[in-house]
C-alpha positions as CSV (number, residue, x, y, z in Angstrom):
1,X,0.0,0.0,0.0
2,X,1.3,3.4,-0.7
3,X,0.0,7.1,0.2
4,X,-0.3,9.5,-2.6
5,X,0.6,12.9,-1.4
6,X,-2.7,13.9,-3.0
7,X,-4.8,11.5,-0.9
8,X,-4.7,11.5,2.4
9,X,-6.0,7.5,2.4
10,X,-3.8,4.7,1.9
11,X,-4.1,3.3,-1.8
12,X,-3.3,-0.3,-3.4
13,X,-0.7,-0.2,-5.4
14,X,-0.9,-2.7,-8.4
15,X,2.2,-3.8,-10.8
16,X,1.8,-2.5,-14.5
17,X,3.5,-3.9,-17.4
18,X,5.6,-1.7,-19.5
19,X,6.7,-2.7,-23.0
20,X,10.0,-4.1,-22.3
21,X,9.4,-5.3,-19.0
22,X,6.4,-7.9,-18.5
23,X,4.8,-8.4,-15.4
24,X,6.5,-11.6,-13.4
25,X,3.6,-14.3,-12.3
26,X,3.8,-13.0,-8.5
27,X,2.6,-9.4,-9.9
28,X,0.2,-11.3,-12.3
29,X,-1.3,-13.0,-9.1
30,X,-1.2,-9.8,-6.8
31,X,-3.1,-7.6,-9.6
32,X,-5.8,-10.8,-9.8
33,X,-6.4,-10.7,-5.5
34,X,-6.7,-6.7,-5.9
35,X,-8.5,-7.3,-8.5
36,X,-11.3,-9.5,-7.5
37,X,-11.4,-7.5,-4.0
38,X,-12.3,-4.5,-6.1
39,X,-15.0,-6.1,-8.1
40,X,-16.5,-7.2,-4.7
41,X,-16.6,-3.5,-3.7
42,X,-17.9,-2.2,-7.0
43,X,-20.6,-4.8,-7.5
44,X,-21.9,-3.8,-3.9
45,X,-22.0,0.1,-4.1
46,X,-23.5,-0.8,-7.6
47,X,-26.3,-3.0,-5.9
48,X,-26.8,-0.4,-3.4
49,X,-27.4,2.2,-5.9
50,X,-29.2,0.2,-7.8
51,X,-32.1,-0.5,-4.9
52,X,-31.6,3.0,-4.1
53,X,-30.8,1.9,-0.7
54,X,-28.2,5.0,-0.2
55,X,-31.0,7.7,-0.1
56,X,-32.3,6.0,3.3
57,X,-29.4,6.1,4.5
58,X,-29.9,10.0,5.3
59,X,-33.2,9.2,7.6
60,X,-31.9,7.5,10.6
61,X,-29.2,6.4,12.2
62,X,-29.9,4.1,13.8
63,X,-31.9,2.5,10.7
64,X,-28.6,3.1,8.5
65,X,-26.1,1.3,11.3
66,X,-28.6,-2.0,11.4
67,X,-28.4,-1.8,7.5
68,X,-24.1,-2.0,7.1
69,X,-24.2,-4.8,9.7
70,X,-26.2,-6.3,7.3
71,X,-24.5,-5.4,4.2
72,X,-21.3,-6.5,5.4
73,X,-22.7,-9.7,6.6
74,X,-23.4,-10.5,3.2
75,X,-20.4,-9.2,1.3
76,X,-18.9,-11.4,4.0
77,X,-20.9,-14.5,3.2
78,X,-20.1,-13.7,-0.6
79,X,-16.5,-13.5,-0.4
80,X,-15.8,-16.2,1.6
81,X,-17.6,-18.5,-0.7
């Protein structure tokens, strides 16, 4: 992980190829995990925006903390499958 001096949050850092120098099968396999990680992430914000879920989330606290518990109960339940 490394910090852009732009961003104050930490940020992944994946291996890119350049023309003379392919990626080694270590970075090919690192790139894959941050990969699929990421597509976890996106396809839940997606789903979230997609049941418009993230304009209750303004109404109630306490209905919007009992929601995440649940939400990361099932990205949970997905990834580990």
């Amino acid at each position: 992980m490394t910090v852009s001096p732009r961003h104050s949050r930490p940020r992944c850092a994946v291996a890119q190829a350049s023309r003379n120098k392919p990626l080694t099968a270590a970075e090919k396999q690192a790139n894959r995990l941050v990969s699929r990680e990421r597509a976890a992430n996106e396809h839940g914000f997606a789903d979230l925006k997609n049941w418009r879920v993230l304009t209750k989330l303004r109404l109630n606290a306490k209905h919007t903390t009992i929601l995440m518990r649940a939400l990361l109960v099932l990205t949970n339940a997905e990834t580990s499958r």
